[in-house]
C-alpha positions in Angstrom: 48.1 -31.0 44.9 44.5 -31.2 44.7 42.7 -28.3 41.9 39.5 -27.1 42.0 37.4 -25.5 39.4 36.7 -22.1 39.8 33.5 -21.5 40.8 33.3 -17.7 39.0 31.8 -17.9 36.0 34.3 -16.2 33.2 34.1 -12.7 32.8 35.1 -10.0 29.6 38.1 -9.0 30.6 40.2 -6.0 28.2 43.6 -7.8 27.7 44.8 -5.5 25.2 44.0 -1.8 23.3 45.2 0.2 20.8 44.5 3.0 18.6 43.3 0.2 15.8 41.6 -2.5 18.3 40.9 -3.7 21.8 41.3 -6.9 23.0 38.8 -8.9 25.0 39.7 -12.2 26.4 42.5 -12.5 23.8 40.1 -12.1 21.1 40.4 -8.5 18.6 37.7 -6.3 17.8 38.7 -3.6 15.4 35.9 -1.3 16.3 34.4 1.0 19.5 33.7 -1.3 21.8 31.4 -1.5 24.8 31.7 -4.1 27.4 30.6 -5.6 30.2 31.4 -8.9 32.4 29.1 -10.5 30.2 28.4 -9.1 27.3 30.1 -7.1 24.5 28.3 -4.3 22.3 30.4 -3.8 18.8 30.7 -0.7 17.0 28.0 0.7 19.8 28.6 4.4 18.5 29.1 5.2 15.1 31.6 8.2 14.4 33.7 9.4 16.9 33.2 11.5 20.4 31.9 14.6 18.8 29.1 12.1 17.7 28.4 10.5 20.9 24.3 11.3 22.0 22.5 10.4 25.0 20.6 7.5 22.8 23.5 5.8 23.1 24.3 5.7 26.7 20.9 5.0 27.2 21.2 1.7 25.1 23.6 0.7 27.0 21.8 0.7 30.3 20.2 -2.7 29.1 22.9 -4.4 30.5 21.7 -3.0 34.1 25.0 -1.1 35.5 25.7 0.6 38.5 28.3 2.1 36.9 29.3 3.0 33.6 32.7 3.9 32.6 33.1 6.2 29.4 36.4 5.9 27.3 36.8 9.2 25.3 40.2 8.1 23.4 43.2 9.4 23.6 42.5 12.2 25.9 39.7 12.9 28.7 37.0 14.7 27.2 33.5 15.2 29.1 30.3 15.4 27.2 27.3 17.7 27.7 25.7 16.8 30.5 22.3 16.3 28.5 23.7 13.3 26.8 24.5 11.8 30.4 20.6 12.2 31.6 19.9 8.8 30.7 22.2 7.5 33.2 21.7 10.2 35.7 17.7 9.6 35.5 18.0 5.7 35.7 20.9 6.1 39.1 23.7 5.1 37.2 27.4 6.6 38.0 29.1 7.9 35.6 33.0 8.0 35.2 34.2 9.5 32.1 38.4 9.0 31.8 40.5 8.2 28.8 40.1 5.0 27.4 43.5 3.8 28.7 42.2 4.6 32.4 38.6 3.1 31.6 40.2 -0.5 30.5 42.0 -0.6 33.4 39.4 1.2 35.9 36.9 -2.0 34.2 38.9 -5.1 34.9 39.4 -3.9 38.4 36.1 -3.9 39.0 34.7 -6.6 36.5 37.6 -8.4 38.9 35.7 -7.4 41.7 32.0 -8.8 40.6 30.9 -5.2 40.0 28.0 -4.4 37.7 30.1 -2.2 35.5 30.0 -1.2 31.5 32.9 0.1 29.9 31.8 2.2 26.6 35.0 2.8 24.7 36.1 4.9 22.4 39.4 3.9 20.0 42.5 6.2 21.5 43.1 7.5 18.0 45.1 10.8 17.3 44.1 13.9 18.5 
């Protein structure tokens, strides 16, 4: 059987997450985590949801999304809309799920080639 290479270039893919750590490409990160197909963004909020500002979505935007995907932990939680403006002035969707949902919601469209970021939160307590 001939095998060819694929011709995709690799891409960030979540393989695992808990309320300690998620997993990307096999490798742990014990920390918030924000990723896309390319690039990972460590600790890219410091605190929890109830710290989350639009300053950080807005840092995020480097990476040049059409969509971003918000993971607020263990539970769906939405924040204030002036902390999405960033996104909403620069044309970006917005999906905000819990951050079960948003690993899976990212590989199926990192899969896909889409220009997605995936800003997670740790599903701790609560």
């Amino acid at each position: 059987m001939k095998l060819q290479q694929n011709p995709h270039a690799p891409i960030n893919l979540i393989t695992a997450y808990s309320a300690e750590s998620f997993s990307v490409n096999g490798v742990a990160y014990p920390c918030h985590l924000a990723v896309a197909p390319a690039a990972l963004a460590e600790a890219w909020i410091d605190g929890e949801f109830e710290s989350l500002q639009a300053e950080h979505l807005a840092a995020l935007l480097a990476h040049k999304p059409s969509v971003l995907l918000l993971g607020t932990g263990s539970r769906q939680r939405f924040p204030a809309p002036a902390v999405l403006r960033p996104l909403i002035d620069a044309g970006v969707g917005c999906e905000v799920m819990d951050t079960g949902a948003a690993c899976r919601t990212y590989n199926i469209l990192a899969s896909e080639g889409r220009l997605v970021v995936a800003a997670l939160l740790l599903p701790r307590g609560r």
